[in-house]
N, C-alpha and C positions, 0 to 999 in steps of 0.2 A: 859220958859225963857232960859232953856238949848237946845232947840230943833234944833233952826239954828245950837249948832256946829255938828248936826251928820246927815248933808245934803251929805257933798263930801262921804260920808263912804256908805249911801244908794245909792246914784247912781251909784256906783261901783258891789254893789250885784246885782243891777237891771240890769247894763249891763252882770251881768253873766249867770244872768239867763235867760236873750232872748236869749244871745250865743249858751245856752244848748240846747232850745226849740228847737229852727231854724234848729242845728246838728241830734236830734231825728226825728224831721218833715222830714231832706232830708234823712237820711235812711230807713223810714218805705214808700218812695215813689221808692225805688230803688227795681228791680226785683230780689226775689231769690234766689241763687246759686243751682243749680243742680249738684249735686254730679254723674250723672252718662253721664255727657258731656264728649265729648271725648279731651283727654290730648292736651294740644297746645306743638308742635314740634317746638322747634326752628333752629335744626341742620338740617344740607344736606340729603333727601334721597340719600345710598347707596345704591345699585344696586348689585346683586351678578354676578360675573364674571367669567366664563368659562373658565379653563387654558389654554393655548395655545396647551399641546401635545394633548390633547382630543379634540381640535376645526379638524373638517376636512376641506380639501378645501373648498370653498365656492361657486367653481361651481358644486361641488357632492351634498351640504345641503345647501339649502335655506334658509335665514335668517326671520325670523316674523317681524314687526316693533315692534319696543318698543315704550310704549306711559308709561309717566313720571304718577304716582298717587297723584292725588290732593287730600288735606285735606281742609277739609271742614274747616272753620273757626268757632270758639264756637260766638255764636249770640252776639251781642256787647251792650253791655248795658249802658245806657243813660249816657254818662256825664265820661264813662269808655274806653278807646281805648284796641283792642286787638292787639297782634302780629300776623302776618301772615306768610303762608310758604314760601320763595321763593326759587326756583327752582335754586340750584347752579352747580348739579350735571354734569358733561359732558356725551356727548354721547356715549355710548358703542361701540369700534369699529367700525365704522363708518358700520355702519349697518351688517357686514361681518361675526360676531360672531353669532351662533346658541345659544337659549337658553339652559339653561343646562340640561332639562329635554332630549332634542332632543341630545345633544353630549353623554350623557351617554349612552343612547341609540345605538346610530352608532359603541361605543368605545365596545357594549358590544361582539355587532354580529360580528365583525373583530377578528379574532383568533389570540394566539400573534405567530411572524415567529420567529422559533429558530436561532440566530446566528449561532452555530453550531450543524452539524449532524452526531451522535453517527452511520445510518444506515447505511451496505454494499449496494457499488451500484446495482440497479436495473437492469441494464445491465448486463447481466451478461457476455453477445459476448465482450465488451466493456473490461470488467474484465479479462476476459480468453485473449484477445490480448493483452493487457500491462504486462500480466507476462509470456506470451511466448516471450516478447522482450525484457523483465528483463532476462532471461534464457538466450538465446540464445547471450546476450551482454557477460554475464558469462559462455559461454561454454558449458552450460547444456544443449547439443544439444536434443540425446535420454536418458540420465542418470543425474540425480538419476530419477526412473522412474514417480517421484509423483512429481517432482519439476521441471522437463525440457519442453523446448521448446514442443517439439513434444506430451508432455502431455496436456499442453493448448490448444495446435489449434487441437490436436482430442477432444474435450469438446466444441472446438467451433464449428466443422465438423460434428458432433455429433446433433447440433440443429441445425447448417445452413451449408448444405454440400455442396454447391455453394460459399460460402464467399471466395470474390478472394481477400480478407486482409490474410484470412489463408493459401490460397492454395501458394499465392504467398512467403508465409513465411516457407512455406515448401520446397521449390524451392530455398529458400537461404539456409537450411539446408544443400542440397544435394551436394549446390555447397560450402558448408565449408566443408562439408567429403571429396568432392573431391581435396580440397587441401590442406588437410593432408596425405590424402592417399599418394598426391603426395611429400610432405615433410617425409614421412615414408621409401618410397622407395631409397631415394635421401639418406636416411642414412643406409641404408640398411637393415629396420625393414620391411622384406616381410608381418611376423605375424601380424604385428601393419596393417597392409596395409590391408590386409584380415578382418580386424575388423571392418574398419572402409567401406570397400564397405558392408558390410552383413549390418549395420547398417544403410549408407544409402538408402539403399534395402530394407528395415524394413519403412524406412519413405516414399517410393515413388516406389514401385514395377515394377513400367511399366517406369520410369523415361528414358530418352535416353541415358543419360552419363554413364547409369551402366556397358552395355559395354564394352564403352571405357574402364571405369577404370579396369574390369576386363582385357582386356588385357594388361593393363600398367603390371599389377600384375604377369599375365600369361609369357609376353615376359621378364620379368626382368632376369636378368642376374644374377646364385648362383655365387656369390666367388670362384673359382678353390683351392682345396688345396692346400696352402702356406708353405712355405719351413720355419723351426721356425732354431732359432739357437741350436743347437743338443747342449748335455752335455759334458764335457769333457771325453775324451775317455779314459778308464781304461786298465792297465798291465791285469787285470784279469778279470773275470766276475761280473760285483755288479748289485742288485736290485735297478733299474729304474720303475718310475710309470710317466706315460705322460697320460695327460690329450686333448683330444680331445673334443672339441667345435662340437656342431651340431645344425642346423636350425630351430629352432623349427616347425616351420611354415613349413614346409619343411616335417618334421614328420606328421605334422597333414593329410598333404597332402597325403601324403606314396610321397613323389616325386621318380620317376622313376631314376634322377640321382644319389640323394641320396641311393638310393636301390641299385646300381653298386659300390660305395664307402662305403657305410656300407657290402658287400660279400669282396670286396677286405682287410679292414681290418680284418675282421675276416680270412682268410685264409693267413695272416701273422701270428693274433694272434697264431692260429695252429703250423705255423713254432715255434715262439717262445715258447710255449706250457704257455702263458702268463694267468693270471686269469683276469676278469674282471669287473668293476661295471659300469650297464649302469643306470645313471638319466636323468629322462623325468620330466616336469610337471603331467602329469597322468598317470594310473598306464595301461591305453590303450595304448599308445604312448610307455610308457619304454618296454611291450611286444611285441608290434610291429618291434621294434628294436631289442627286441632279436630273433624273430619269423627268422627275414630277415639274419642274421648273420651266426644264426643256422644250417640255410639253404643250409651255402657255401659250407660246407662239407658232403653229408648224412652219410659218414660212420663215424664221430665223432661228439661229440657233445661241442661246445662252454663252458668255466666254466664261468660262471656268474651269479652276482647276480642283483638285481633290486634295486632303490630305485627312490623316489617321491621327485622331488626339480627343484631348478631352478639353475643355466643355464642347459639345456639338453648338456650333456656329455659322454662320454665312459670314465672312468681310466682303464687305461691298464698297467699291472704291471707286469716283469717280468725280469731274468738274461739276462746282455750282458755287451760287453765290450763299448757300444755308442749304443744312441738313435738309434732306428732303424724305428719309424713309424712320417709318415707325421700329419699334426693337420690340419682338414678342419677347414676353414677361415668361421668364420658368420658374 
């Protein structure tokens, strides 16, 4: 009598439990899961990319094709959809790019070039004529002997004795001694003048202007004894010392003029009975000087002493009322 009211309340459990069955029935028909399928990728393959300093041109290294790696899809099971991969990636360098294996490769065998080079150059002719023209702009014709022109281009004559960059450079040498020589003379430095042909002579022995310049040298004209303004003239006799200038170069020479005017003074000095100091630069030269003097008189002899200095001179020193001896002009 109570049973119709618990009809709505049973068909509600009976609907739950078909629900159930039907839910259990579709998963025991469903295939299952393998744990060792491979992962599904959802993102872009990336591609790895060769840096551009390490890519070399691309008609030196040929390119491989790239072909893009498909993933397999995991099997799709009934009533289940899978995702799949699609291909978003763009194409590498439009085919240009070498793989990286190959560019590493290429980057290894190429040696890296040094910007700059700590070495001397390998030339060495090359070497030795740029610092005979450093020289020779600075005057270091034949001297200092380790630094001057004429020291490079013997080191380049030396390995190439035909090199007409050297020989020609010696040939300007000759023709700068020779127009010193001629600015030496013009002022009246015979010695300077002398130095500098022996020098040129030294760089080019057989040269043709040697000559000449020796007779530039040769023909020059010594200064004649000049007349000096004498002392004032004393009541009484006083001690005078006059100094005489002499040529040096002229000495070195023994010059024959010179040797007439050094007798003529000594054979005054006698009159005066004068004492004397002769300076030379060398102690050959101050003897020679007195050798020649000594000479004017045999039966007396000269009082003189020697000393080593510059300017070559006679002091002649002696009693009178006024100067009495001429001063050769240098």
């Amino acid at each position: 009598m109570t049973l119709p009211r618990f009809n709505p309340l049973i068909g509600i459990q009976t609907a739950t439990l078909v629900s159930v069955f039907l839910m259990l029935t579709g998963c025991a028909a469903l295939q299952p899961i393998n744990t060792d399928a491979e992962p599904v990728a959802n993102d872009p393959v990336e591609l790895p990319i060769t840096p551009t300093s390490e890519v070399p041109a691309p008609s030196i290294v040929e390119s491989p094709s790239l072909e893009t790696p498909q993933v397999q899809p995991a099997p799709e099971a009934s009533g289940v959809k899978v995702a799949t991969v699609t291909e978003t990636s763009p194409p590498v360098s439009d085919l240009t790019s070498p793989t990286p294996n190959k560019a590493i490769a290429v980057a290894k065998k190429t040696p890296p070039v040094p910007s700059v080079s700590n070495q001397k150059p390998t030339d060495s002719v090359a070497f030795w004529l740029g610092e005979a023209g450093w020289a020779f702009e600075k005057d270091k014709l034949t001297t200092p002997k380790s630094e001057s022109a004429y020291y490079y281009l013997s080191q380049v004559l030396a390995k190439e004795p035909r090199n007409p960059l050297a020989l020609a450079a010696l040939e300007k040498i000759v023709k700068r001694y020779y127009a010193l020589l001629q600015a030496s003379l013009n002022k009246g430095k015979v010695e300077q003048a002398r130095v500098f042909w022996s020098r040129a002579k030294k760089v080019m022995p057989k040269h043709g202007e040697l000559s000449t310049m020796k007779s530039l040298i040769d023909n020059h004209k010594v200064k004649q004894p000049m007349a000096v303004v004498p002392g004032p003239v004393t009541a009484l006799p006083a001690l005078r010392t006059q100094k005489l200038l002499l040529p040096a170069g002229l000495i070195k020479l023994q010059d024959e003029q010179l040797t007439q005017w050094l007798v003529a003074v000594a054979k005054k000095a006698h009159d005066l009975q004068a004492t004397m100091l002769i300076v030379a630069p060398t102690d050959t030269q101050a003897r020679w000087v007195y050798r020649v003097m000594n000479s004017a008189d045999k039966e007396q002899r000269i009082r003189a002493n020697i000393k080593h200095s510059r300017p070559a001179r006679i002091e002649i020193s002696y009693l009178a009322r006024k100067d009495e001896l001429e001063v050769y002009g240098n």
